[in-house]
N, C-alpha and C positions, 0 to 999 in steps of 0.2 A: 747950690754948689755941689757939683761931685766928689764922693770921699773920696780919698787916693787909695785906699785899696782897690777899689772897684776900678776905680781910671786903670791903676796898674793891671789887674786881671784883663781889662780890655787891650789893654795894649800889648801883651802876653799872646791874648787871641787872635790877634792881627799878626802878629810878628809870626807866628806857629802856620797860617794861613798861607803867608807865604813862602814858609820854610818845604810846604807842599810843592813848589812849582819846581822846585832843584837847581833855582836858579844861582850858584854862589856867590855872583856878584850882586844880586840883589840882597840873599839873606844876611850878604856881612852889611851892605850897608846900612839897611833897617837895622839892624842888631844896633850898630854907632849911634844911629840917630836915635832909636828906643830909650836906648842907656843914657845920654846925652838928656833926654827928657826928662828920664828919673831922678835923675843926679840932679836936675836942676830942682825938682819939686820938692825932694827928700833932702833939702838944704834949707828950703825955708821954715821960720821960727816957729812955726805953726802946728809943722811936722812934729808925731809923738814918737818915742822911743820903740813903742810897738810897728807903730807905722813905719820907720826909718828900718827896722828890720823886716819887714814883709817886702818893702823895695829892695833893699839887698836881696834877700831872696831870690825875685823875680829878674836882677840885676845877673846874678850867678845863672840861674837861669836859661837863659838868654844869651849869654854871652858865651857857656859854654856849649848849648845845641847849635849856637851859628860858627863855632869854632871845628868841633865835631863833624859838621856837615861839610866843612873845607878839608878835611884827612881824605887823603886820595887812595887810602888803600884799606876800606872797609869792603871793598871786593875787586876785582879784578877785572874788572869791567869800567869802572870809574874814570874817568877823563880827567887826566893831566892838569894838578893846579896850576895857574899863574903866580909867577914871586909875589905880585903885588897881594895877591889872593891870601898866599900862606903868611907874609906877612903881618896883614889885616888879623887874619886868622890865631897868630900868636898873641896879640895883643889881648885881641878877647879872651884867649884861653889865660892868659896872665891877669888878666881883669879878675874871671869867676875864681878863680884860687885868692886871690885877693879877699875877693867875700866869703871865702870858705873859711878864709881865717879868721878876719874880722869876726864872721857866726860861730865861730871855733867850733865845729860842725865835727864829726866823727871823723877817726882814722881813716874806714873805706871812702868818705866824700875825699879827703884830701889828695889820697891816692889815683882817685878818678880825673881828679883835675890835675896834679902833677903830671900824671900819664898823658893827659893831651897834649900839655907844653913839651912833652917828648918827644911824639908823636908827629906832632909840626915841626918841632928842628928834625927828627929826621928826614922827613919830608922837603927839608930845607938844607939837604945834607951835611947839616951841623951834628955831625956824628956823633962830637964830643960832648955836645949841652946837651944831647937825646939821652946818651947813655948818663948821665948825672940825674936826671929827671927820672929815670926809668930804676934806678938803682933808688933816688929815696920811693919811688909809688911802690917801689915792693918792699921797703922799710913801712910805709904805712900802710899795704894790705896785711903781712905779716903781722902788724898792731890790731886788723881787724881782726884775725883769727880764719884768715881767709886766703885758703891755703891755694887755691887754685887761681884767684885772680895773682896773686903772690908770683908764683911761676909764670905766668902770662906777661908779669912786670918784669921777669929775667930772662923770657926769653925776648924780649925785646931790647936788652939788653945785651943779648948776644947778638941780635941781630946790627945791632949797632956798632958793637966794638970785637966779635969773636963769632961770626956764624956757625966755626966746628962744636960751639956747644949748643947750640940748638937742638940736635937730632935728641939728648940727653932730656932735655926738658920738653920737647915732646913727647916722649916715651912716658914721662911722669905724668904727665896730663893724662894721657892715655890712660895710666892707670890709677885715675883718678875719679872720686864719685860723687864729687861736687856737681852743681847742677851749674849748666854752660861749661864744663869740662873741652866739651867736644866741639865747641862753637871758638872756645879762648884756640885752641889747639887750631882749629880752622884760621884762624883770624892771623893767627905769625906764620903760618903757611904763607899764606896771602904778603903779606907784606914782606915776609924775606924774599921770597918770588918777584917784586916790586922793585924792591930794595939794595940786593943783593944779585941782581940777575945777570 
């Protein structure tokens, strides 16, 4: 019989395989069905506490690179999600914050994954649930001590409920010498230009 870590790691490889093709209607659906698998394995009585934690893992995982890959505005070139897409897409990102707490996993993971359920309502032009998301992910990079992803969480915040304060936090990224300074700075460009236009 196979151990389930190894099952899982395989089905991790598989999933990541086709996250290569860019297809997003396939990566969310693999993502449901993957999860759907683990959930069911990581429920029986057999399953250890360890093991039950490595499928969470892989569960977080997973749920938030197939959510991530549904954000239409990681460049400006990106093709128009469908509702049903961003949908799909929020649940998973609501899923991996789920295991983020369940693993009570560090300040900057929580941030990460809050930020994506932001991300999709704004995408989802849920203005109002973006900018509440986006305001605590920079309550929790600020708890990382991470000052740059921090302002990356506010200006998305502005992008969402005040875009006259955006030029202002970009300017601070600017001068700022955290490493991806210049990449975060690119990235609200891009999506106030999306978003905002």
């Amino acid at each position: 019989m196979i151990d389930i870590n190894d099952w899982t790691k395989k089905l991790e490889v598989e999933f990541n395989l086709i996250r290569q093709t860019n297809d997003i209607a396939r990566i969310l659906t693999l993502a449901d069905v993957t999860i759907a698998q683990i959930d069911h394995a990581r429920t029986t009585p057999i399953v250890t506490d360890e093991e039950n934690v490595n499928c969470l893992k892989i569960i977080k995982r997973i749920a938030y690179n197939a959510a991530a890959d549904a954000w239409p505005a990681w460049d400006s070139c990106t093709a128009p999600r469908r509702a049903a897409e961003l949908t799909q897409a929020v649940k998973l990102a609501e899923r991996s914050w789920a295991c983020v707490q369940d693993l009570k996993q560090s300040p900057m993971q929580q941030g990460n994954a809050v930020w994506l359920i932001g991300a999709l309502y704004l995408a989802q032009n849920n203005r109002a649930g973006a900018h509440e998301c986006f305001v605590q992910a920079a309550e929790y990079y600020g708890q990382a001590s991470a000052s740059a992803m921090r302002l990356m969480a506010e200006g998305y915040c502005a992008i969402a409920h005040n875009p006259a304060d955006l030029p202002e936090i970009l300017e601070k990224l600017a001068g700022s010498t955290e490493e991806h300074s210049a990449e975060l700075s690119k990235q609200l460009s891009i999506a106030h230009s999306i978003f905002n236009a």
